[in-house]
C-alpha distance (Angstrom), angle and dihedral (degrees) to the residues before:
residue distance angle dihedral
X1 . . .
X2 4.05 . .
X3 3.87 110.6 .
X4 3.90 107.9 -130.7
X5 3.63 113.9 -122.9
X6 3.98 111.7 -105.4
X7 3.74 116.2 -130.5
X8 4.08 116.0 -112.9
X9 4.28 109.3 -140.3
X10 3.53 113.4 -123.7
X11 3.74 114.0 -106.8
X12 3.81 97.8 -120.8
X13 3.53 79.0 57.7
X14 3.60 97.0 49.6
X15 4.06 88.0 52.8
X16 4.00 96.6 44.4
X17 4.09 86.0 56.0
X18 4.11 92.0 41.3
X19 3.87 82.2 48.8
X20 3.81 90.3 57.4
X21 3.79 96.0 41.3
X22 3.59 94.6 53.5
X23 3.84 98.3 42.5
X24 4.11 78.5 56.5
X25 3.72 92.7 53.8
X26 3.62 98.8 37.6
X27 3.91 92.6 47.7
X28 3.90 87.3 54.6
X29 3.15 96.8 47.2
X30 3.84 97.8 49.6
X31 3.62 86.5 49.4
X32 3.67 100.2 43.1
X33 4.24 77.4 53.4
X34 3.99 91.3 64.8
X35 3.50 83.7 -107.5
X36 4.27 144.6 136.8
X37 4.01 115.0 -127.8
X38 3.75 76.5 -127.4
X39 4.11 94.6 61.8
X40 3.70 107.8 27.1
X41 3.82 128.5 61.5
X42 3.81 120.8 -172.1
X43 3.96 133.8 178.9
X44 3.56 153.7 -135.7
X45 3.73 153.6 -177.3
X46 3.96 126.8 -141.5
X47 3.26 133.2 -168.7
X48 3.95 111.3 -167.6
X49 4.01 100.1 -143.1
X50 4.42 106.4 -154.1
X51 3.85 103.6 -171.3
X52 3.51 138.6 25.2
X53 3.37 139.0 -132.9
X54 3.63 93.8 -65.5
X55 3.78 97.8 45.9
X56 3.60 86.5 -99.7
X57 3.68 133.6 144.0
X58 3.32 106.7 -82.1
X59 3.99 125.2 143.3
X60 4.15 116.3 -171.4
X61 3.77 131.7 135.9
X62 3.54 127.2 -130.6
X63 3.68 112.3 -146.1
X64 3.81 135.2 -157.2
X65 3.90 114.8 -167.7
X66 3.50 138.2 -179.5
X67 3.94 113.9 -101.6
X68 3.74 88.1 -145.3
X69 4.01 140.6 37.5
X70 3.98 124.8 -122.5
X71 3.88 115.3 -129.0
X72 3.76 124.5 179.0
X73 3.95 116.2 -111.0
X74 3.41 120.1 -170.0
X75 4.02 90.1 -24.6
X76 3.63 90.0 -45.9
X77 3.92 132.3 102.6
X78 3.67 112.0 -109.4
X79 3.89 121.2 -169.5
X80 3.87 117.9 -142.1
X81 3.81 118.3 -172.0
X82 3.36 127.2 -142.5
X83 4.14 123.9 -75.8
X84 3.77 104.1 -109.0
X85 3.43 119.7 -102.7
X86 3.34 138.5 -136.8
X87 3.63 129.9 -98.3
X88 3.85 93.0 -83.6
X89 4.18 120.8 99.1
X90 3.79 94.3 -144.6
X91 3.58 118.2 55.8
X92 3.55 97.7 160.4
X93 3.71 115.5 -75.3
X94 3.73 99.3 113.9
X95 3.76 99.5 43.0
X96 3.99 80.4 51.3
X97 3.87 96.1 56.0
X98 3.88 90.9 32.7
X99 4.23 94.9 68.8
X100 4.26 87.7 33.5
X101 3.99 83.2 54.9
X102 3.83 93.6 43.8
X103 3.65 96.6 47.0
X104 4.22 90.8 40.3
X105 4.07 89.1 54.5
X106 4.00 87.3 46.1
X107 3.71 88.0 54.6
X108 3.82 90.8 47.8
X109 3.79 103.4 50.4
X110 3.46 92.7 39.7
């Protein structure tokens, strides 16, 4: 049996989706921060992971983010963690970047 060849994403590609994932995470973070997109900045660091464990084909990112947002007070940055949450893992975040990813990768075979 001949193994069919798997297609490799562009990288523009690659960085439009990224682009959406993060502006998902940061937007949720800001907000989960009590604040405004407009007042609080947060970060991150990716790592976009190609193959598997089985030098296979297989494109995620791994993503470090800041559990916090950075607002300016006074004319100096001011970190504000995150509000705690409640005893559930998922509070959103994921669902959140899931449809912006969907929606992005519409836009970008169409």
């Amino acid at each position: 049996m001949q193994r069919q060849p798997q297609h490799v994403p562009e990288p523009a590609a690659m960085g439009q989706v990224l682009a959406i994932v993060y502006r998902a995470m940061a937007s949720h973070l800001t907000r989960k921060a009590g604040l405004t997109r407009a007042r609080g900045q947060t970060g991150a660091v990716t790592l976009i992971q190609r193959f598997g464990s089985a030098l296979n084909l297989n494109i995620h990112f791994h993503m470090l983010c800041l559990d916090g947002a950075y607002t300016l007070q006074n004319g100096q940055p001011l970190f504000r963690n995150l509000q705690p949450r409640g005893t559930r893992h998922d509070d959103g975040a994921g669902g959140a970047a899931a449809k912006r990813q969907t929606g992005g990768l519409t836009r970008l075979v169409v």
